[in-house]
LUMLOTOR-963303 format. One line per field, with one value per residue (C-alpha): residue number from 1; residue in three letters; x, y, z. Coordinates in Angstrom, 2 decimals, decimal comma, padded with zeros to 5 digits, always signed. Layout:
# residues N
drenkol <- NUM | ...
vexza <- ala | ...
px <- X | ...
py <- Y | ...
pz <- Z | ...
END
This chain:
# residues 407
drenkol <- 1 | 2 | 3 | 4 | 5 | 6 | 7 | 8 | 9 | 10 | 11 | 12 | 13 | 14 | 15 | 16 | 17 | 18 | 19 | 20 | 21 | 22 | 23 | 24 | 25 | 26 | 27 | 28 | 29 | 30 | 31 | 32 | 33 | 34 | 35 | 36 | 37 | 38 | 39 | 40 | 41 | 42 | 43 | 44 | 45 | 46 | 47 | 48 | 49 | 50 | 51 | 52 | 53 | 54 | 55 | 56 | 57 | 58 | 59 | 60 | 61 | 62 | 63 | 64 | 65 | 66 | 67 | 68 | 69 | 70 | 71 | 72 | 73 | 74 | 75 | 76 | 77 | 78 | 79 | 80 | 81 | 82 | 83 | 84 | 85 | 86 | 87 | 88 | 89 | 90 | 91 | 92 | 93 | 94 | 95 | 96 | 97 | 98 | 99 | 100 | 101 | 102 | 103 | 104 | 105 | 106 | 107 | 108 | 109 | 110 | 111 | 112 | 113 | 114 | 115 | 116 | 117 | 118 | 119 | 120 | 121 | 122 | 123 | 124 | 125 | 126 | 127 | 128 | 129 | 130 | 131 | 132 | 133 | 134 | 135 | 136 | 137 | 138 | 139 | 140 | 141 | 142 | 143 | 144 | 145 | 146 | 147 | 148 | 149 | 150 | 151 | 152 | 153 | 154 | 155 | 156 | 157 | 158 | 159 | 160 | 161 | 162 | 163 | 164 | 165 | 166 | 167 | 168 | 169 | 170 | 171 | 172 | 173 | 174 | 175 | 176 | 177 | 178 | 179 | 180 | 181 | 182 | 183 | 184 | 185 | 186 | 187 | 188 | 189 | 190 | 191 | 192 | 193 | 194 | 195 | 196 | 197 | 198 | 199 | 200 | 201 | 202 | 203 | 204 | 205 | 206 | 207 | 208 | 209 | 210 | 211 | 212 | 213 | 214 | 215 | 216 | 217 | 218 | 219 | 220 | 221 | 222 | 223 | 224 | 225 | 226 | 227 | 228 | 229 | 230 | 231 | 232 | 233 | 234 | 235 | 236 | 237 | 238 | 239 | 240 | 241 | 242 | 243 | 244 | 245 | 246 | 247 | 248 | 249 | 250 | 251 | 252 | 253 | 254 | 255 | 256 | 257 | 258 | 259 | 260 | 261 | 262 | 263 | 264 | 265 | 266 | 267 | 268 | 269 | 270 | 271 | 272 | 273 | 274 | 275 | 276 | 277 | 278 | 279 | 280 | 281 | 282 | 283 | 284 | 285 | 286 | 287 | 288 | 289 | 290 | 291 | 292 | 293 | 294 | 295 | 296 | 297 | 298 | 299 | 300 | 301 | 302 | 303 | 304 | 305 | 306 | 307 | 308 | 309 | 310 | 311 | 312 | 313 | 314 | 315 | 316 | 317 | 318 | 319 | 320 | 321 | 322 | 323 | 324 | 325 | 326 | 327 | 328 | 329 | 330 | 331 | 332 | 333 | 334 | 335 | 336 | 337 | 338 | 339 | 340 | 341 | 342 | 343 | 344 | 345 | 346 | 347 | 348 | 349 | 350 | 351 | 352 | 353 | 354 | 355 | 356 | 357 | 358 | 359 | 360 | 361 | 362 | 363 | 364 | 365 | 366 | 367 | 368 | 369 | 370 | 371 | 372 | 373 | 374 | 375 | 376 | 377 | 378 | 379 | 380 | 381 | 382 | 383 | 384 | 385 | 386 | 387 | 388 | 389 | 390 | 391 | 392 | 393 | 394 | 395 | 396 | 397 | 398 | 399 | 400 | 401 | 402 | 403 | 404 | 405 | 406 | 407
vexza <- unk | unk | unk | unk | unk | unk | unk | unk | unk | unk | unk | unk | unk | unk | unk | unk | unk | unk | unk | unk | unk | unk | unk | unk | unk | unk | unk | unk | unk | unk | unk | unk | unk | unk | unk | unk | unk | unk | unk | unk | unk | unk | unk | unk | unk | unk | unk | unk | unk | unk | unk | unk | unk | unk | unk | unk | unk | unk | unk | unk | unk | unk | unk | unk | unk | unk | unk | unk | unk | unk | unk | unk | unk | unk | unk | unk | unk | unk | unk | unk | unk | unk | unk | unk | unk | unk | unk | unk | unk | unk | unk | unk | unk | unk | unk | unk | unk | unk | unk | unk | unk | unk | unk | unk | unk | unk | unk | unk | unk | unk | unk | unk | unk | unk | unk | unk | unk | unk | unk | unk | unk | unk | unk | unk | unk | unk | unk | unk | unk | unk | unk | unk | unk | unk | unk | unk | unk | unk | unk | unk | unk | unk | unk | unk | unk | unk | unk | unk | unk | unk | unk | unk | unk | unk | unk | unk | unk | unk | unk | unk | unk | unk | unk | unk | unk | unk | unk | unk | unk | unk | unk | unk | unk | unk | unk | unk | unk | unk | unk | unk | unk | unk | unk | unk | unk | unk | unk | unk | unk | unk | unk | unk | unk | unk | unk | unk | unk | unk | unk | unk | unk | unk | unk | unk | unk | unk | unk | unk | unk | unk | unk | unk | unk | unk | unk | unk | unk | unk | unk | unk | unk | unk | unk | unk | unk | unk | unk | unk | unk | unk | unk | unk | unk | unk | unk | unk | unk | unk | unk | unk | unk | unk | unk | unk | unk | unk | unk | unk | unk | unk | unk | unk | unk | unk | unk | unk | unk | unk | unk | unk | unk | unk | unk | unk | unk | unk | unk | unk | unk | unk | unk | unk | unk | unk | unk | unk | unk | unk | unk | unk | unk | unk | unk | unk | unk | unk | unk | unk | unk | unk | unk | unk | unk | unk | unk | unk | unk | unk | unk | unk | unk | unk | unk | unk | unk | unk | unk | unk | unk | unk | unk | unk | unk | unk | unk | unk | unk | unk | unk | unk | unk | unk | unk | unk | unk | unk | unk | unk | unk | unk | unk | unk | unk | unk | unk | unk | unk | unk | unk | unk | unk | unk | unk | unk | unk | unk | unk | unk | unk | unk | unk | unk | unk | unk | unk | unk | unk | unk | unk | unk | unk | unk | unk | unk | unk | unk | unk | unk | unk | unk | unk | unk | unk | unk | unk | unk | unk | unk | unk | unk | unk | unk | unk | unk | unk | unk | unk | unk | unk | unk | unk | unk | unk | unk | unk | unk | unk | unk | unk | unk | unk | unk | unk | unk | unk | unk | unk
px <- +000,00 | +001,06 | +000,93 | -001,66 | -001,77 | -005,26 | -006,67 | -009,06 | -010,63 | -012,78 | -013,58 | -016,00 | -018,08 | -018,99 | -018,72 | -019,60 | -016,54 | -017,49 | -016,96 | -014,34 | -012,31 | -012,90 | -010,10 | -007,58 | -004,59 | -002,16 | +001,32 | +002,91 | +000,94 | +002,19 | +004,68 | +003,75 | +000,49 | +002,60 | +004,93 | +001,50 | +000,14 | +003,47 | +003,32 | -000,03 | +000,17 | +003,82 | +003,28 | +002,72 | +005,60 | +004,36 | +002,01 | +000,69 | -000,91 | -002,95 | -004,53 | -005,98 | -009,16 | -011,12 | -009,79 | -008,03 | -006,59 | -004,55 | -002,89 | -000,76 | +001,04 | +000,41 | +000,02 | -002,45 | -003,80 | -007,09 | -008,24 | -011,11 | -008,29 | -006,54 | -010,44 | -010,85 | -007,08 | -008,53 | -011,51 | -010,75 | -008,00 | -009,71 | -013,25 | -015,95 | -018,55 | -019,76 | -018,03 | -020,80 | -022,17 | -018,56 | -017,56 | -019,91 | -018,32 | -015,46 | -014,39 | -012,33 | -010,77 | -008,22 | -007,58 | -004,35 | -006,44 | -009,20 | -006,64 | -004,78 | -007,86 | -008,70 | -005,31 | -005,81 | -009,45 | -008,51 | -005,31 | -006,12 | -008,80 | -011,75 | -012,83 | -012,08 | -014,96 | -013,56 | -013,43 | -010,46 | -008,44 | -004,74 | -003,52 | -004,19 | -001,41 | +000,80 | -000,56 | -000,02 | +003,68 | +004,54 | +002,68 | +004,89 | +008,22 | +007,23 | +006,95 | +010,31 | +011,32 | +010,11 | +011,35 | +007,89 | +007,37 | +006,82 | +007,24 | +003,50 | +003,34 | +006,51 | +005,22 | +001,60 | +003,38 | +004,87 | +001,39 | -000,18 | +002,72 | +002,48 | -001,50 | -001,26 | +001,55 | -000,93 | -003,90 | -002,25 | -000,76 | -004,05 | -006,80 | -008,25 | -009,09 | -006,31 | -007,20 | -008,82 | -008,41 | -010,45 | -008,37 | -010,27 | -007,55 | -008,10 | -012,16 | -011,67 | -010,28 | -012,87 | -015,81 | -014,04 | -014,43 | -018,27 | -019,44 | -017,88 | -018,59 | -016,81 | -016,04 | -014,10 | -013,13 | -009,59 | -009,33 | -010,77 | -008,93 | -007,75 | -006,33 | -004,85 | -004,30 | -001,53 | +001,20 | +001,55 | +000,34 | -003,26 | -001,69 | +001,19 | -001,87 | -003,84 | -001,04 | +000,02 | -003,25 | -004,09 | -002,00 | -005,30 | -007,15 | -004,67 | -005,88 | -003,38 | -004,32 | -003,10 | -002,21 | -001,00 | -000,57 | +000,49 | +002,08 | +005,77 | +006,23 | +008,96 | +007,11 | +004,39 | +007,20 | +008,72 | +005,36 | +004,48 | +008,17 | +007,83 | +004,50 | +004,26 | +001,56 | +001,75 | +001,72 | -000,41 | +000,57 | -000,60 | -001,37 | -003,69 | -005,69 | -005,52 | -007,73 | -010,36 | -009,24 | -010,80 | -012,75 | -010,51 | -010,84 | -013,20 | -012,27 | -010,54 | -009,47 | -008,90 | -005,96 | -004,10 | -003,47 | -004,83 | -006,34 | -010,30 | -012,46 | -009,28 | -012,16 | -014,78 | -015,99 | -016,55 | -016,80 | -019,95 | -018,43 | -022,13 | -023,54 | -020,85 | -020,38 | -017,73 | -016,81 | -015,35 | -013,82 | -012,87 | -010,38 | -008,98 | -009,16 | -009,92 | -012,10 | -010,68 | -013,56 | -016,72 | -019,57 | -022,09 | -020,80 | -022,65 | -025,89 | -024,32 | -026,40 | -023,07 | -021,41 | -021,33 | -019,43 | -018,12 | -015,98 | -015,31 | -018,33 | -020,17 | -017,55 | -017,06 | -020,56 | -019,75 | -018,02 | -017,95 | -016,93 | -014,64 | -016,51 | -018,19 | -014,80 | -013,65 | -016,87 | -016,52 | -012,93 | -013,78 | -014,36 | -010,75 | -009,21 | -011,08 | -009,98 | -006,15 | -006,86 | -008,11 | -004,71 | -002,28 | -004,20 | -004,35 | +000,01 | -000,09 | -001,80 | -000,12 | +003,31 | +001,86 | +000,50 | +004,34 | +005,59 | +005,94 | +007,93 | +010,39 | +010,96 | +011,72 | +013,89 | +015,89 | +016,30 | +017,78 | +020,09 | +022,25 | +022,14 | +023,05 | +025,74 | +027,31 | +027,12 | +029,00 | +032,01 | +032,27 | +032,36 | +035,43 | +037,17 | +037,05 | +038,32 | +041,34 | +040,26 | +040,84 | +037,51 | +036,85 | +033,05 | +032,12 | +032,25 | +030,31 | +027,59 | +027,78 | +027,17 | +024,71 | +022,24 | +022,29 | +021,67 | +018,51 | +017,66 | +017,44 | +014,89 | +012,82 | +012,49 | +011,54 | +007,91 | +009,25 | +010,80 | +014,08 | +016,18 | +016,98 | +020,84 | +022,48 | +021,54 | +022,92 | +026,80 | +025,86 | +024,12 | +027,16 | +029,47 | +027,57 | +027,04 | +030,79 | +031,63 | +030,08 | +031,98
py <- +000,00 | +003,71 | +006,23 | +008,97 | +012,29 | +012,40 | +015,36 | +015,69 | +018,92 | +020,69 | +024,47 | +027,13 | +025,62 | +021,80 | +023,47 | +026,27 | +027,93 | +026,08 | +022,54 | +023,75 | +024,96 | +020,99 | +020,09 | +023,71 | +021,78 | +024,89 | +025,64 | +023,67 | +020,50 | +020,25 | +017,55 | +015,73 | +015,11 | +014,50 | +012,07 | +009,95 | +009,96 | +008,36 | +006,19 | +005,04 | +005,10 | +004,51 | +003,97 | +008,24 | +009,50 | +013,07 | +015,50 | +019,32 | +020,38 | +023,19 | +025,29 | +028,24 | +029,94 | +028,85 | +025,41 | +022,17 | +020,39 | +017,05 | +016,27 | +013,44 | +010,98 | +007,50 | +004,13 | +002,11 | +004,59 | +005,99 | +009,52 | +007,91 | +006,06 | +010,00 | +011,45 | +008,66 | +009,13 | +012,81 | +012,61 | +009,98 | +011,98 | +015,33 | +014,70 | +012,99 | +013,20 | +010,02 | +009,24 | +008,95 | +012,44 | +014,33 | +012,77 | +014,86 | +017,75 | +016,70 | +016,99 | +013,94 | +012,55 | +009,55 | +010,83 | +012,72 | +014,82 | +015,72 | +016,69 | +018,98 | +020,87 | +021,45 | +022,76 | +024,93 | +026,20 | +026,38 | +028,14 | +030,55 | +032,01 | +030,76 | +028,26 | +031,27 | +032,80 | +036,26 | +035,19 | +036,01 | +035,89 | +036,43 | +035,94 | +031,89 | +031,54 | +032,72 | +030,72 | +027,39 | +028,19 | +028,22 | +024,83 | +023,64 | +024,96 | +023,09 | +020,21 | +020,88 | +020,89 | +017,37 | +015,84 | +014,72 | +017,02 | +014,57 | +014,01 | +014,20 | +016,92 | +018,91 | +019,27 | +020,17 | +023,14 | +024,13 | +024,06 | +025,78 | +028,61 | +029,04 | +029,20 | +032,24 | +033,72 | +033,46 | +034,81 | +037,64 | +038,89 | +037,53 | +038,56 | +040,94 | +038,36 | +039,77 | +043,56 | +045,23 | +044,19 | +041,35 | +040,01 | +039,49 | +041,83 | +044,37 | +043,94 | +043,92 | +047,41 | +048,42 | +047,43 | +049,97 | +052,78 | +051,55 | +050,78 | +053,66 | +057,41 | +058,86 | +061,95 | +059,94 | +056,64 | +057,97 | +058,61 | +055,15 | +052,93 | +050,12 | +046,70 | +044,14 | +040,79 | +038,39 | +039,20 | +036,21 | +036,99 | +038,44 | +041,30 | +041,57 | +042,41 | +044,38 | +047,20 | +046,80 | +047,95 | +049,91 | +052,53 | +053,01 | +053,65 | +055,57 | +054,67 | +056,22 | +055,05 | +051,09 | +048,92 | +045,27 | +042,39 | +039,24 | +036,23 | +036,25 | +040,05 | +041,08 | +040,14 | +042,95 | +045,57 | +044,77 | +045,25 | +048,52 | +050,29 | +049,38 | +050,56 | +053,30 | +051,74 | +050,87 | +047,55 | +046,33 | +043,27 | +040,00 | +039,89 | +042,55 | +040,59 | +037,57 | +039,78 | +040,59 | +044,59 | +046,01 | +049,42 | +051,60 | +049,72 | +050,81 | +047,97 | +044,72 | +042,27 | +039,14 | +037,31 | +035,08 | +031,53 | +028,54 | +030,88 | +029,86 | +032,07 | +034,36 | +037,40 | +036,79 | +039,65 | +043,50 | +046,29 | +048,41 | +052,07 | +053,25 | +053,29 | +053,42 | +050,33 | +048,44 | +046,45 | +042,72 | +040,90 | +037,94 | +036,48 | +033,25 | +029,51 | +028,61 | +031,78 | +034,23 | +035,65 | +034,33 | +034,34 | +034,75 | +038,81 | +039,54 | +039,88 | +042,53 | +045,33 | +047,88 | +045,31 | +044,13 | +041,14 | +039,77 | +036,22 | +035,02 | +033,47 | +037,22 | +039,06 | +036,97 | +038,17 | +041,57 | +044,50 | +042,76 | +045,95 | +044,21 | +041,19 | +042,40 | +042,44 | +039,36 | +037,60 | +038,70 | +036,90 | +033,69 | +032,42 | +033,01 | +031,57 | +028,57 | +028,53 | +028,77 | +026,08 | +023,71 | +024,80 | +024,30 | +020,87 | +019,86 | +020,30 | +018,51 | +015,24 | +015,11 | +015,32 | +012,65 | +010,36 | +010,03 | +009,41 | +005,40 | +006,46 | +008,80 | +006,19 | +003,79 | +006,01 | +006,94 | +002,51 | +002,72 | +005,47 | +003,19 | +000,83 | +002,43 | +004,39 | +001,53 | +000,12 | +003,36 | +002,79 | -000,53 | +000,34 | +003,24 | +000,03 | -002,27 | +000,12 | +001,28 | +004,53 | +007,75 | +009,00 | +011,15 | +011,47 | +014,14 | +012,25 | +009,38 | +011,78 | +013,63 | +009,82 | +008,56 | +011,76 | +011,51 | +007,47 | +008,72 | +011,33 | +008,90 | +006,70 | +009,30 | +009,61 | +005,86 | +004,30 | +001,78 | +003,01 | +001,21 | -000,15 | -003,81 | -004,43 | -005,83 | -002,64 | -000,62 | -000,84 | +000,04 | +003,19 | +004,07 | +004,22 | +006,02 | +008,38 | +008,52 | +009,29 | +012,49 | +013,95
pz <- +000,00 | -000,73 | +001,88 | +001,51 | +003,15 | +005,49 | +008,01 | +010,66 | +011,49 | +014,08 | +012,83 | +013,21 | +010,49 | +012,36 | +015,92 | +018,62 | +020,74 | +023,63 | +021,31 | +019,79 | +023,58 | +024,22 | +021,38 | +021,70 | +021,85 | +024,04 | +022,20 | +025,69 | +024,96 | +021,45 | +021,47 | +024,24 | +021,79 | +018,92 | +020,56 | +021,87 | +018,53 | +016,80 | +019,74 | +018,73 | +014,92 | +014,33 | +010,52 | +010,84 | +008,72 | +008,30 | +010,62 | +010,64 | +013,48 | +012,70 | +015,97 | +015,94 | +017,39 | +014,79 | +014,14 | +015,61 | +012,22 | +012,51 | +008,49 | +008,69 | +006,29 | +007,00 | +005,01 | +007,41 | +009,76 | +008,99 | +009,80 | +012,03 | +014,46 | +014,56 | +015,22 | +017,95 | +019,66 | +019,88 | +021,11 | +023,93 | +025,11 | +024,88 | +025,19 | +028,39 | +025,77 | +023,47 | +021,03 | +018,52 | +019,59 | +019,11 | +016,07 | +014,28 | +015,20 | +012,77 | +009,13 | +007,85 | +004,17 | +003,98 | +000,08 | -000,58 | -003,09 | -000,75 | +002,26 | -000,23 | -001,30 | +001,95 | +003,04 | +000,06 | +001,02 | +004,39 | +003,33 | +001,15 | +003,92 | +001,78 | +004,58 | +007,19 | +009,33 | +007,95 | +004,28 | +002,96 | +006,45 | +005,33 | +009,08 | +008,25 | +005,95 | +008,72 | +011,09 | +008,78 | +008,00 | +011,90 | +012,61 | +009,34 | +010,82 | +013,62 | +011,72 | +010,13 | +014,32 | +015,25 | +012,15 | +010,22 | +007,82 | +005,39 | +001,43 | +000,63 | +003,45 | +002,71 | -001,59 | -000,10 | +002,02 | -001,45 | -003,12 | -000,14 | -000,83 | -004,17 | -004,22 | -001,54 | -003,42 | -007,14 | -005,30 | -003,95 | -006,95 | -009,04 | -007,41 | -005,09 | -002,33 | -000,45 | -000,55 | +003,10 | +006,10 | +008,18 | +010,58 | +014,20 | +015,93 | +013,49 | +013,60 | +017,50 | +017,63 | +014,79 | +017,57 | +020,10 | +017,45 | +017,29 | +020,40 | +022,04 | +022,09 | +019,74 | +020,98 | +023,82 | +021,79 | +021,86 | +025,72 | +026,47 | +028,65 | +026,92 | +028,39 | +026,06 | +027,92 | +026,41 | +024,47 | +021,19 | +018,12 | +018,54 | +020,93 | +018,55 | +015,52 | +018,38 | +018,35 | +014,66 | +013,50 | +016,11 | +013,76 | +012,16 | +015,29 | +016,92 | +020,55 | +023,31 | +026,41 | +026,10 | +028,91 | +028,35 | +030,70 | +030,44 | +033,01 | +031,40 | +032,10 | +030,62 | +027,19 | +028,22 | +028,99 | +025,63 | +023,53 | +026,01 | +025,19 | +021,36 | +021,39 | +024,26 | +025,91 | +030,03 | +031,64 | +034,17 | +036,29 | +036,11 | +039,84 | +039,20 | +036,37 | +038,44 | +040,77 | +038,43 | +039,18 | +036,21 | +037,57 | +035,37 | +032,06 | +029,70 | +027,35 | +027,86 | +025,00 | +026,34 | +023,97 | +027,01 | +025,48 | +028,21 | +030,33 | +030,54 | +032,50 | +033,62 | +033,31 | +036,07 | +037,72 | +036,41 | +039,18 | +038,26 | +036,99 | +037,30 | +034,09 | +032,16 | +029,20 | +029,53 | +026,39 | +026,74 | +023,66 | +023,97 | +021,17 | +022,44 | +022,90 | +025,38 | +025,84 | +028,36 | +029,38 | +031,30 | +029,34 | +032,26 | +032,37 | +029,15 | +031,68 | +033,37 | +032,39 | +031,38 | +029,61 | +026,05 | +025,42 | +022,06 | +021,39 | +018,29 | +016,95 | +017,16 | +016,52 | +012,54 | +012,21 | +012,42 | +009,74 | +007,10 | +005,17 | +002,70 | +001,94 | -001,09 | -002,82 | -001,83 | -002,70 | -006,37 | -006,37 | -005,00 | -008,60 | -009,16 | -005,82 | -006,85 | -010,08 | -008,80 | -006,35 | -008,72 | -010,67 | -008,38 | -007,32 | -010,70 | -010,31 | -007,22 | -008,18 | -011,67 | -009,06 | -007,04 | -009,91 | -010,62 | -007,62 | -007,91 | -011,57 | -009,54 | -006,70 | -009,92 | -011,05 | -008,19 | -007,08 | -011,01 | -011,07 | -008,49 | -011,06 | -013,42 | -011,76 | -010,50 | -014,34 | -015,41 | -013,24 | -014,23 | -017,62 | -017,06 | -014,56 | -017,40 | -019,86 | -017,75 | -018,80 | -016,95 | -014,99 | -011,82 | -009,89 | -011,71 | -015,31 | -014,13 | -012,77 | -015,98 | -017,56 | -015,13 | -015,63 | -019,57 | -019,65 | -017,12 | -019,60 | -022,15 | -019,49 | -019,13 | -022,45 | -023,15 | -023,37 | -020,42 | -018,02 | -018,10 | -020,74 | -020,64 | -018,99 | -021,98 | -023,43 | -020,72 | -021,51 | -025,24 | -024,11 | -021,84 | -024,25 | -026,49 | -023,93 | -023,26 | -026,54 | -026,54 | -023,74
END
C-alpha cells in the first residue's frame, strides 16, 4: 500500500466555541500530543498540526492509519462526551487529493470565518516549521506546504481576495471605534491581555485607530514591557488581572493563550459600558458577564458576524481563488501520480551508476566522480524519455558508451 496524506478537522463551520475549547490543543501541549500519537500510529511518517481559534486540524502521512483512528485518539483523550455524539463535530478525508484541497481552502482564507483571512497563511507556515522541528514534515506533506505557498503567493498577486483588512484583531479594535462614544473613543482605557500573536496584531493595526491610552498584561512580564516600550503603551501586572481589578478599564481584550475564565468579575463604573472581547481559545472571558447590564461582550463566533466591510470584494474573487486552487491541485496530483515512476527512477540510477564505473574500470580509462555523474544523468535522460521506463541491462553498456563518446 502507498501512503496517503489524510486530516481531521474541528472548525468554526462543524462546531460552537465552547466545542471547539474541548479540542484547543495549548502551544505547551504540542509535542507531548505528537509524541503519543506516533506512539499510537507509528506507521505516521508526516504531521501538521494546525490550531488556531477557529480550528483544531490534525494532516498526517500515514500508510495504514485511517483519519477515524486519529479522530478517535482525539476525542478519547480530549473529550468525556460520546463518542458517537462528538464525532460529528469533525471533518475527515483519507484521500491525498481531498486533504490537499482542503489545506488549500482552508489556506487561502476561503474556509475562514472572515473570508479572505490572510492571518491563516501565517498561522499554517509556523505549525509547518514546527513540523520541520520534530522531524515529520513529510514528502507528501513537505510538496503540499509548497502548493499551499504558491497558491497564496498566485492569489495575492491575481486577485483581489487579499485587498482590506479582516483580521479578528483588526475587527476587534474596529468594535471599540463603534461601540464607544466617539467623541471619547480615543481617551478610552484600553487593556490588552496576552502578548503572542493576537496582541502583537492588536497594536500593529491599532496605527489606524490611533488609541493612546493602552495597557497590556500578560504572566511572562517582561514580554508585556517589551510590547508597552515598542508601542508606548503601560503595563499592568498579572497579579492585578488575576484579581479581576478592572474598575478603570473601559475595554478589555482578552488574547491570554490557556487561560479559561481568567475574566470573572466586572466592578460596576455606574452606568458606564464596559466592552469585553474575547479572542482566544480557550475563551478568556466568562460568558455569564454579558448579563451585566453595562457590559457588552463579544468572542469570536459574534464578533465573525460583524463589519464585514470588505466582503463584497472578496466575494466577487472567489471564482478566481477557486480557479487557482483547482490549478495548483491539478500540479499537485499530476506530481503525485508520478511518484511510484520517480521512486523507480531513483532505485535505477544506483544501477546504473554503479554500471558506469564498471564500464570506465574495465576500460582502464581515466575518470573522476564528476564524469560518471555527468554519464549517469544523460543514460537517465534517455529513461525518461523511453515508453518503459528502463532499458533492458544488456543494453545498458551500449548506451554508456555512447554516452561517453560524446563527452
Amino acid at each position: 500500500m502507498e501512503k496517503s496524506l489524510r486530516y481531521i478537522s474541528i472548525s468554526h463551520k462543524t462546531a460552537s466555541i465552547t466545542q471547539r475549547e474541548v479540542f484547543h490543543i495549548p502551544k505547551e501541549e504540542k509535542k507531548d500530543l505528537v509524541a503519543r500519537l506516533c506512539e499510537t500510529f507509528p506507521d505516521i511518517s508526516g504531521l501538521l498540526l494546525l490550531v488556531t481559534c477557529n480550528r483544531t486540524e490534525i494532516y498526517f502521512e500515514s500508510v495504514t492509519t485511517l483519519a477515524v483512528a486519529v479522530r478517535n485518539f482525539l476525542v478519547c483523550i480530549k473529550s468525556s462526551s460520546s463518542d458517537v455524539e462528538v464525532s460529528r463535530l469533525f471533518k475527515s478525508s483519507d484521500t491525498t487529493e481531498k486533504t490537499v484541497r482542503h489545506l488549500l481552502e482552508v489556506s487561502s482564507g476561503l474556509a475562514s470565518s472572515v473570508i479572505g483571512d490572510v492571518e491563516i497563511v501565517h498561522q499554517i507556515k509556523k505549525a509547518y516549521h514546527f513540523s520541520i522541528e520534530i522531524n515529520l514534515q513529510g514528502s507528501l506533506l513537505e510538496r503540499a506546504m509548497q502548493t499551499v505557498f504558491k497558491s497564496h503567493k498566485r492569489i495575492s498577486n491575481e486577485t483581489l481576495f487579499r485587498d482590506g483588512t479582516t483580521s479578528m484583531a483588526y475587527k476587534a479594535l474596529k468594535v471599540i471605534n463603534y461601540a464607544c462614544d466617539k467623541a471619547l473613543v480615543k481617551e478610552k482605557r484600553i487593556l490588552f491581555i496576552g502578548a503572542g500573536d493576537i496582541v502583537i496584531q492588536l497594536f500593529k493595526y491599532n496605527s489606524k485607530f490611533n488609541f493612546n491610552n493602552i495597557y497590556v498584561s500578560n504572566r511572562t512580564e517582561e514580554k508585556a514591557v517589551a510590547l508597552a516600550k515598542r508601542h508606548g503603551a503601560r503595563v499592568l501586572g498579572w497579579d492585578t488581572v488575576l484579581r479581576n481589578d478592572f474598575q478603570d478599564f473601559d475595554v478589555i481584550i482578552g488574547a491570554a493563550s490557556n487561560c479559561a475564565d481568567l475574566v470573572k468579575n466586572i466592578s460596576a463604573k455606574g452606568m458606564d459600558l464596559v466592552l469585553l472581547i474575547d479572542l482566544a481559545i480557550p475563551c478568556n472571558i466568562n460568558k455569564d458577564l454579558s448579563h451585566k447590564e453595562n457590559v457588552l461582550l463579544y468572542d469570536l463566533d459574534t464578533l465573525s458576524m460583524d463589519l464585514e466591510e470588505t466582503k463584497e470584494k472578496r466575494m466577487a474573487a472567489i471564482g478566481k481563488v477557486g480557479d487557482i486552487i483547482v490549478e495548483e491541485l491539478l500540479v499537485y496530483t499530476e506530481w503525485l501520480q508520478k511518484a511510484p515512476l520517480r521512486a523507480f527512477l531513483a532505485e535505477y540510477k544506483i544501477l546504473v551508476n554503479q554500471k558506469v564505473v564498471d564500464y570506465f574500470e574495465t576500460d582502464l580509462e581515466e575518470y573522476d566522480l564528476k564524469t560518471v555523474k555527468t554519464v549517469t544523468d544523460r543514460v537517465i535522460r534517455r529513461v525518461k524519455r523511453r515508453t518503459s521506463p528502463s532499458i533492458p541491462l544488456e543494453e545498458i553498456d551500449a548506451v554508456i558508451a555512447e554516452q561517453v563518446s560524446f563527452l
